[in-house]
C-alpha positions in Angstrom: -15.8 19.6 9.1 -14.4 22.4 7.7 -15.9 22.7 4.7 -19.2 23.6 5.8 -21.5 23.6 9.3 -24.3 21.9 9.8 -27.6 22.6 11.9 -27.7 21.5 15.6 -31.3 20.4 17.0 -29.9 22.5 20.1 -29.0 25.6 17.8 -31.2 28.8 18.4 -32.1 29.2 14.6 -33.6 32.7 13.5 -34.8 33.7 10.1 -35.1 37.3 8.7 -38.6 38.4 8.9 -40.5 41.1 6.6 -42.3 43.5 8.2 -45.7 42.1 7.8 -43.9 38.9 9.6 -43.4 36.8 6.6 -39.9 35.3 6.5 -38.0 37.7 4.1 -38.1 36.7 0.7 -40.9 34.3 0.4 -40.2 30.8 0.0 -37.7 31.9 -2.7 -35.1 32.1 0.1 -36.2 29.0 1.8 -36.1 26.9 -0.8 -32.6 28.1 -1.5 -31.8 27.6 2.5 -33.3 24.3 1.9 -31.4 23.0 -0.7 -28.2 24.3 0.4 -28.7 22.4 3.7 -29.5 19.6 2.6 -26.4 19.6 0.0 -25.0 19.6 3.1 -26.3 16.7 4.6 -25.8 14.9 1.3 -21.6 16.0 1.1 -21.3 14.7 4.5 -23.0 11.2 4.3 -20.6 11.4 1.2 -17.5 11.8 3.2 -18.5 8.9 5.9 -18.9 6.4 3.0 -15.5 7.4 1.8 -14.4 7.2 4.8 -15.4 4.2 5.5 -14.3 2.8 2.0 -11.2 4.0 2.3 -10.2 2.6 6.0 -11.9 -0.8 4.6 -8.4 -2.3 3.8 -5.0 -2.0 5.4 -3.1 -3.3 1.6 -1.4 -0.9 1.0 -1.2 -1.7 -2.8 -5.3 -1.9 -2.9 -5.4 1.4 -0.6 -4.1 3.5 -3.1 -5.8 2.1 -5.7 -9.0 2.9 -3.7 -8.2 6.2 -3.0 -7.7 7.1 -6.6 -10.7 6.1 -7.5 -12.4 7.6 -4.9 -11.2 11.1 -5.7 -12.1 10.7 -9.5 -15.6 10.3 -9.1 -16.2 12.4 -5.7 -14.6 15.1 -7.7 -15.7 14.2 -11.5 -11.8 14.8 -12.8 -10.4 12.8 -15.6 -7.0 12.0 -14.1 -5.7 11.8 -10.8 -2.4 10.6 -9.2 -0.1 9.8 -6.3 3.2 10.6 -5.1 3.6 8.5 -2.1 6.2 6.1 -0.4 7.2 2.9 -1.7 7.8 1.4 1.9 8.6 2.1 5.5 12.4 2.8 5.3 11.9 5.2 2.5 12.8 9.0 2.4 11.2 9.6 -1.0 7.5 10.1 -3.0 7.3 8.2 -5.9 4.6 9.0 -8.6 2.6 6.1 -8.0 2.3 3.7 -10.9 -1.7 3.0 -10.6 -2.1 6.8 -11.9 -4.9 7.4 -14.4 -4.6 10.2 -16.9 -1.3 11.6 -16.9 1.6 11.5 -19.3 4.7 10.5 -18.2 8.0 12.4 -20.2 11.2 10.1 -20.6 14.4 11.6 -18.7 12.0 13.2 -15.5 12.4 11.6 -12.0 9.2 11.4 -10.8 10.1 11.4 -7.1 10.2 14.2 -4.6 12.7 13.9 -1.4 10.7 14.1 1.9 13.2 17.1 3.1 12.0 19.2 0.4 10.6 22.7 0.3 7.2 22.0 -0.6 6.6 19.2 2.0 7.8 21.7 4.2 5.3 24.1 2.4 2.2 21.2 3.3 3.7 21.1 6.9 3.2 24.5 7.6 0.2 25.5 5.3 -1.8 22.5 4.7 -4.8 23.1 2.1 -4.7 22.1 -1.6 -2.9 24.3 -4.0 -3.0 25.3 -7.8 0.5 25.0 -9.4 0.7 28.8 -9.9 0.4 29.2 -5.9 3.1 26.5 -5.4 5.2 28.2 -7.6 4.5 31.6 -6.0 5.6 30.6 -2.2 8.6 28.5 -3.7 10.0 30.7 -6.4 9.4 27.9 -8.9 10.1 24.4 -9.5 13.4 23.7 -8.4 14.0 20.1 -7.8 10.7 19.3 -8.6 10.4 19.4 -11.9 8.0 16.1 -12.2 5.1 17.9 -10.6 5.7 21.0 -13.0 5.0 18.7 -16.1 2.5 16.7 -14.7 0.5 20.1 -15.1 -2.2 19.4 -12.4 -5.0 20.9 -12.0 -4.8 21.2 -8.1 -2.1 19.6 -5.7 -3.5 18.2 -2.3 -1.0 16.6 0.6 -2.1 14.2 2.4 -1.4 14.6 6.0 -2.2 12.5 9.5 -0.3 12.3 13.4 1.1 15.9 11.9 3.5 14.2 8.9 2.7 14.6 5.5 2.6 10.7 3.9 1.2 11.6 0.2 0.2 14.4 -2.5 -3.0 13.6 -5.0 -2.8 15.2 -8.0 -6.0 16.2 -10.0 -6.4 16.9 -13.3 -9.1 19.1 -14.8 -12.9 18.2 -14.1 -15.1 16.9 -16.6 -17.4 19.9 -16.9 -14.0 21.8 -17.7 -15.0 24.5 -14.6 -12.0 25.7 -12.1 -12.4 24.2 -8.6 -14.2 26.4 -6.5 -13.4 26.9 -2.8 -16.0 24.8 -1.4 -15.0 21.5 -3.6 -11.1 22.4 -2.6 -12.5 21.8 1.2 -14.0 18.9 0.2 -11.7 17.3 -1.4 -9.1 18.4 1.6 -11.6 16.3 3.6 -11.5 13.5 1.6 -7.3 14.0 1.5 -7.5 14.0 5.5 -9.1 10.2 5.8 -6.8 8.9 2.5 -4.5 10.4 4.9 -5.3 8.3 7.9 -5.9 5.2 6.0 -2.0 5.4 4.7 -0.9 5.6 8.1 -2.8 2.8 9.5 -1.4 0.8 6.8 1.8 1.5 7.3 1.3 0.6 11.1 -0.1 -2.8 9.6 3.0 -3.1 7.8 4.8 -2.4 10.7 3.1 -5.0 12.7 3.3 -7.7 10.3 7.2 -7.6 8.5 10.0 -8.0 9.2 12.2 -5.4 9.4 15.4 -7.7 8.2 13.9 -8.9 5.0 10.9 -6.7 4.2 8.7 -10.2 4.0 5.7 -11.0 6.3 6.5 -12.3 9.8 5.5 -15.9 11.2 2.4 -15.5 12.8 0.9 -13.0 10.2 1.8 -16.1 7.4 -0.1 -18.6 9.6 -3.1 -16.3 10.1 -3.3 -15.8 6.5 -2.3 -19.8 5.9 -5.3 -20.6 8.3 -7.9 -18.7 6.2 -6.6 -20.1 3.1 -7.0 -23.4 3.9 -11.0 -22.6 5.1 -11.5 -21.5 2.0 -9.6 -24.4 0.0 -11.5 -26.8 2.2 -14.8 -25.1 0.9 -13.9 -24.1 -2.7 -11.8 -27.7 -3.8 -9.1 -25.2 -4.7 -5.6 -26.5 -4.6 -3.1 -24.3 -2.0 0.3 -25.0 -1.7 3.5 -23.8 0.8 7.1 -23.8 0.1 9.4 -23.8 3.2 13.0 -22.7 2.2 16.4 -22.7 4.4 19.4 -21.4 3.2 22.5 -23.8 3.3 25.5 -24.2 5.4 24.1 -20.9 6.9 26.1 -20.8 9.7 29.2 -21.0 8.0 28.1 -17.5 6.6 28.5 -15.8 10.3 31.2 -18.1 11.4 33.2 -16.8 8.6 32.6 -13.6 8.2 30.4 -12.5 10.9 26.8 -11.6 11.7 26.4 -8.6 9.5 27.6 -10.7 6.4 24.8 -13.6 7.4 22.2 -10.4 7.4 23.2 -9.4 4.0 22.6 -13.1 2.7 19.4 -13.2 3.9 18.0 -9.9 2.7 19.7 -11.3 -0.7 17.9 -14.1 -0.3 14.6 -12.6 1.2 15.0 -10.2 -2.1 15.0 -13.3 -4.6 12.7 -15.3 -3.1 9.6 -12.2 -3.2 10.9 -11.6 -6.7 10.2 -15.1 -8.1 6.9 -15.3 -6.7 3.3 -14.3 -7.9 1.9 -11.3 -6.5 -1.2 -13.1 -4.9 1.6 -15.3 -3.5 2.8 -14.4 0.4 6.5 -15.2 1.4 7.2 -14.6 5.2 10.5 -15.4 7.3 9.7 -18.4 9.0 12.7 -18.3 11.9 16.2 -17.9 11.2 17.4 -18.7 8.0 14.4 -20.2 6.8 11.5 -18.8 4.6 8.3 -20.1 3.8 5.5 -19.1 0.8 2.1 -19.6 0.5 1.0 -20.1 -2.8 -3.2 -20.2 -3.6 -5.0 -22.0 -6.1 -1.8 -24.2 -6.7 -1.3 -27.7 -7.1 2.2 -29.2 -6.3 3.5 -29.8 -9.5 3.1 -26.6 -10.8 4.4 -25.3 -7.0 7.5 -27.4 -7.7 8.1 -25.2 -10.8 8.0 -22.3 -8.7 10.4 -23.0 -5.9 12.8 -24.6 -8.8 12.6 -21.1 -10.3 13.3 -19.7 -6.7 16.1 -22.1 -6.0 17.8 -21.4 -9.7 17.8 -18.0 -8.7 19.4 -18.2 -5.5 21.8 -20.3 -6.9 22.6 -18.4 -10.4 23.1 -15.3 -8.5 26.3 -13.9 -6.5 26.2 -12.0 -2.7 28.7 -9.4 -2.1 29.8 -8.6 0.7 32.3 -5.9 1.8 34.5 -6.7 -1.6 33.9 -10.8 -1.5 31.3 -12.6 -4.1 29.4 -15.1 -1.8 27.7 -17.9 -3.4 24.8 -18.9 -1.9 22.1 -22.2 -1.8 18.9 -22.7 -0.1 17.0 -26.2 0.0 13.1 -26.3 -0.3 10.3 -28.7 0.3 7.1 -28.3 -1.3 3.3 -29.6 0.3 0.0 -29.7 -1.1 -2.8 -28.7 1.0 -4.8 -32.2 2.0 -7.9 -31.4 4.3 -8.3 -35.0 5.8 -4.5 -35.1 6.6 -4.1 -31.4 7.6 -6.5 -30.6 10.1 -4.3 -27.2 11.3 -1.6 -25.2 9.6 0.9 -26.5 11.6 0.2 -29.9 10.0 0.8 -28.5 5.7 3.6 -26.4 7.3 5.4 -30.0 9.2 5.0 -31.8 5.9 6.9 -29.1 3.9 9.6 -29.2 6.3 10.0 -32.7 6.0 10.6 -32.6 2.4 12.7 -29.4 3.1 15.2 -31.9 5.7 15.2 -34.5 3.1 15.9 -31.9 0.4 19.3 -31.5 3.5 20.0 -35.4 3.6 19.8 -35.8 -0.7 22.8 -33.0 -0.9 21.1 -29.3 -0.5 20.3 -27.4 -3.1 17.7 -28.7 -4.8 13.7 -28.9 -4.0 11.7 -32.4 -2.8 7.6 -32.7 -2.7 6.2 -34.4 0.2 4.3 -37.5 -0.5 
């Protein structure tokens, strides 16, 4: 690590010896050898149990929380923040909204554009910084103005496979002390695996969604649909799924080609993630259909939640190149029944019944299976 070395068994250690052969100093100087060592030893057990904290979930929601957290008590500051992206397709840092501490002003854009001058600043000279030293190399604020009132303490990027993917923002530490240079390498260290953990969520994310609608992907839904159901079967907890297909769908692409059916579906996809719970999961089950897994959910109250999807589908208007689209989708609802279904595919079948006789009773509207 670069924030301090650590004794080899194979290194050739000498001490300073007095001239009557007693190691210079007395045991003044070893006990001071001693206990800087073995601060040592303690700072870098530290850093593999961050590290290992930190790379224990790929969420990226729960990942930043994590690494928040973890800075505030390695470093004993009294706030601490994010700038980091808000998805894969994005070009901008967003102040993250899980910060603790800071005050936010009314009329500032807390964002910073990935082209500007201080990522390229992190790029080139990657350490953490004061806000007097990033003013000093840039020439001020310019353009990034949020950071200037935020009025950190110190500013560290986050940085892995040679791209910066965050900035942590400290504020002062309890004791009230400036950071010295050995707690700036630390927490560089700590900023290098937050760093790595980011980008192997993102690569999750990558793995998992799809790219068309931003929701989860088939076989990620029935991995998670499989677990869910393990622990329903143990727990007596209700679980639920929704399967959803958007109507007269082809009529879309036939109409007005393939780009308008995309834009109907990432309406849709957009709607559908919207009217859900955040411990829900909506994936993109093939097609035009959708499907969401809803825990610790009976089927009446599941019922409400895709008639709340379904009204918004229906309430709201797709455009398209100048035209107002108006769009439907049909859903069928299933309760999870352990001596029935044996797999997922057998909860997922009896949703999709309900969502084709949802098709044959007219469309738009949501059935429960029996």
């Amino acid at each position: 690590m670069a924030f301090c070395r650590v004794l080899r068994y194979t290194d050739d250690v000498t001490f300073p010896k007095a001239p009557d052969g007693a190691f210079a100093g007395g045991s003044v100087e070893l006990d001071a050898l001693r206990d800087e060592y073995e601060k040592q030893i303690f700072d870098l057990k530290q850093l593999l149990e961050v590290s290992k904290s930190l790379n224990s979930t790929l969420d990226y929601k729960n990942l930043i929380d994590s690494i928040l957290f973890t800075i505030m008590g390695q470093m004993k500051v009294l706030k601490a923040g994010l700038f980091a992206k808000k998805g894969l397709d994005t070009s901008v840092f967003s102040f993250h909204r899980n910060f603790q501490g800071f005050g936010l002003e009314d009329g500032i854009d807390y964002s910073i554009r990935e082209d500007h001058e201080l990522i390229k600043l992190f790029q080139i000279g990657y350490r953490s910084y004061t806000l007097a030293e990033i003013s000093e190399r840039l020439g001020g604020f310019n353009g990034i103005r949020c950071l200037e009132s935020l009025d950190p303490s110190l500013v560290v990027p986050l940085k892995a496979k040679g791209m910066v993917n965050g900035i942590i923002l400290l504020g002062d530490q309890i004791e009230g002390a400036e950071f010295t240079e050995a707690e700036r390498e630390y927490v560089l260290n700590i900023a290098i695996f937050a760093a790595i953990a980011i980008n192997n969520s993102f690569l999750f994310e990558m793995t998992t969604t799809d790219m068309m609608t931003k929701l989860k992907m088939k076989h990620y839904f029935y991995t998670v649909l499989f677990e869910r159901m393990e622990s329903a079967a143990k727990t007596g907890q209700p679980l639920s799924v929704i399967m959803c297909d958007i109507d007269h769908f082809k009529k879309f692409n036939d109409t007005y080609g393939h780009s308008c059916g995309d834009v109907v579906l990432q309406h849709v996809a957009r709607l559908i993630h919207g009217s859900i719970r955040t411990i829900d999961l909506a994936a993109r089950y093939g097609g035009e259909e959708f499907c969401v897994l809803l825990p610790d959910t009976d089927a009446p109250y599941t019922r409400l939640i895709a008639e709340r999807i379904r009204k918004s589908v229906c309430d709201s208007v797709t455009e398209y190149e100048g035209l107002k689209l108006q769009v439907t989708i049909s859903l069928g609802v299933a309760q999870y029944d352990p001596p029935r279904d044996i797999s997922a595919k057998s909860i997922i079948d009896r949703a999709d019944k309900a969502l084709y006789r949802s098709k044959q009773e007219g469309r738009d509207r949501v059935t429960v299976s029996d």
